[in-house]
C-alpha positions in Angstrom: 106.8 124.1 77.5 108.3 126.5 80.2 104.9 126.5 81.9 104.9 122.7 82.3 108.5 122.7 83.5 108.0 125.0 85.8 104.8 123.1 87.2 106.6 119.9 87.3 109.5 121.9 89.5 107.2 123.4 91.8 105.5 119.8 92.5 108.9 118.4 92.7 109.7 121.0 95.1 106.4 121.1 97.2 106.8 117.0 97.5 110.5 117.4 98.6 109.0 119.7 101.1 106.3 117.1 102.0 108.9 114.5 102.3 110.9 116.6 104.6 108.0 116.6 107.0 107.0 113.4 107.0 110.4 111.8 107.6 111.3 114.9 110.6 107.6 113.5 111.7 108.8 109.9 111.8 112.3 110.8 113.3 110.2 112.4 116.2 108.1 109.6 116.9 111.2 106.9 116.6 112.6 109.4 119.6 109.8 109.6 121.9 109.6 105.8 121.0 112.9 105.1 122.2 112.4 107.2 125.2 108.8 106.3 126.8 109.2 102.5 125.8 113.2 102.0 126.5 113.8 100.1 123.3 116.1 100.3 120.5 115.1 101.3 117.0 115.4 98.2 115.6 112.9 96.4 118.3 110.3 99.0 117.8 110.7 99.0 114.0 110.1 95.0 114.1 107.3 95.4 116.3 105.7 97.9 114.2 106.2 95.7 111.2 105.1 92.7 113.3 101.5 93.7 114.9 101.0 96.6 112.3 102.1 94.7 108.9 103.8 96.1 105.8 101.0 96.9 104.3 99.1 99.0 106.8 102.7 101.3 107.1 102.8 101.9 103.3 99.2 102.6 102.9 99.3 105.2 106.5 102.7 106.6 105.1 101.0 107.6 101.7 97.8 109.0 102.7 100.2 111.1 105.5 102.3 112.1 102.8 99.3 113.5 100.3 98.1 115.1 104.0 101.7 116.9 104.0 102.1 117.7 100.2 98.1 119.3 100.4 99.5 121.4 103.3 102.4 122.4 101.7 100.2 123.6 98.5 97.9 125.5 100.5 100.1 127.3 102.1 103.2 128.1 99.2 103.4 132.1 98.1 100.9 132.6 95.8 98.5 130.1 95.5 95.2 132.1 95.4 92.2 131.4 97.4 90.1 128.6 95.3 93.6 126.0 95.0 93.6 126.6 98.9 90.2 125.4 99.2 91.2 122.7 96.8 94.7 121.9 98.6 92.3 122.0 102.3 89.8 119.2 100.6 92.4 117.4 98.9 94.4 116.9 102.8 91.1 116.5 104.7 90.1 113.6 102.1 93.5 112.1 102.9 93.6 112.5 106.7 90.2 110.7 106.4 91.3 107.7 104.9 93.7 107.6 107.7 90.7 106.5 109.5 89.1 104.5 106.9 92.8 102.7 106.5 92.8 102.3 110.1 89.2 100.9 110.8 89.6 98.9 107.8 92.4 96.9 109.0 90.5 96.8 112.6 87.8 94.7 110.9 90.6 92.7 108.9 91.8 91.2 111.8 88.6 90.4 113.5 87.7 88.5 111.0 91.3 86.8 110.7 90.9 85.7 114.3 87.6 84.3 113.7 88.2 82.6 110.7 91.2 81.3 112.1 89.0 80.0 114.9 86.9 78.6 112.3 89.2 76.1 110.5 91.0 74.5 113.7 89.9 72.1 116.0 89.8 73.0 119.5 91.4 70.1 121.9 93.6 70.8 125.2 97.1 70.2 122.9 96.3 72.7 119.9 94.3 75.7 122.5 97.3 77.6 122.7 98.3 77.9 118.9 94.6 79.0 118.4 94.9 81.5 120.9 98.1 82.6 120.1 97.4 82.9 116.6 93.6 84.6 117.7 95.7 87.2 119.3 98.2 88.3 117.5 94.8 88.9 114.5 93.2 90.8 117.3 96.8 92.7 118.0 96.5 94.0 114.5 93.1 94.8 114.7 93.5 96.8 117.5 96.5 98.7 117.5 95.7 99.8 114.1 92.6 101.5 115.7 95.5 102.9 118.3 97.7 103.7 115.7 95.5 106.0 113.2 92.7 107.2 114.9 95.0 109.6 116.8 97.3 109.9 113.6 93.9 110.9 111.6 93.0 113.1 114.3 96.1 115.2 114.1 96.4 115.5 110.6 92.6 116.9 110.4 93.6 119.6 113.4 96.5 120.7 111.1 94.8 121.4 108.2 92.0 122.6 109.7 94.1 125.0 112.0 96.3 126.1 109.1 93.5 127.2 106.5 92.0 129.6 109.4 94.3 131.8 109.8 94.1 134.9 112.2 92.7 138.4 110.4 95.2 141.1 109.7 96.1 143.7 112.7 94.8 146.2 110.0 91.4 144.8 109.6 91.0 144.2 113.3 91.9 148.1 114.0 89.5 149.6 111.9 
């Protein structure tokens, strides 16, 4: 019973840890939002939601979360070499659904802007609803390419960078 208490309180802890990142990460980004683009929170947060969706920001904000919590594991005192490999395959599994998530969504809204082509007529007084509706589907399908690839990319380098790390001064000396 003590062993699966103090299991549960080191997950607990490792995910408050996670958590910790991910919401310094997204305080971050919101900054150098708000600086390069000259917006308030609140505009870039309903743009986000607007071109991005609900859906894509809970599914990126989970697989970045397991990314954080495997990075925490792999590197907490004590965790011996094989759970490192595990923690290392767990995060790179998860920083490559980043890119799954995000291609994903790119060929979601391709083929909402085509099918929305597909079930309107096309006259001089209904073109610009098509198109408007035909780009805000392509918005989505792009930007969520913008969005994770690079998101993906990073998450991958940190893992990747944090599992190698440098020999001991001792074994170098010798």
């Amino acid at each position: 019973m003590r062993s699966l208490a103090r299991t549960l309180s080191r997950n607990v802890a490792h995910g408050s840890h996670a958590a910790s990142y991910l919401l310094g990460g997204l305080v971050l980004a919101t900054a150098i939002a708000v600086t390069l683009l000259s917006q308030d929170v609140s505009s870039i947060t309903g743009w986000a939601l607007d071109v991005l969706g609900a859906g894509f920001l809970v599914l990126l904000t989970g697989l970045i979360f397991v990314t954080l919590f495997s990075l925490v594991r792999m590197n907490a005192a004590g965790t011996a070499h094989d759970s490192r490999e595990y923690w290392l395959v767990v995060g790179m599994q998860a920083a490559n659904g980043v890119t799954t998530l995000a291609l994903t969504f790119t060929l979601l809204g391709i083929s909402l802007g085509i099918g929305s082509l597909a079930g309107q007529d096309l006259t001089p007084e209904t073109v610009q609803g098509v198109i408007r509706d035909l780009t805000a589907n392509f918005s989505l399908a792009f930007m969520t390419t913008v969005v994770g690839l690079p998101v993906s990319a990073c998450l991958r380098a940190l893992l990747v960078i944090t599992a190698r790390k440098p020999v001991s001064e001792e074994r170098t000396s010798s």
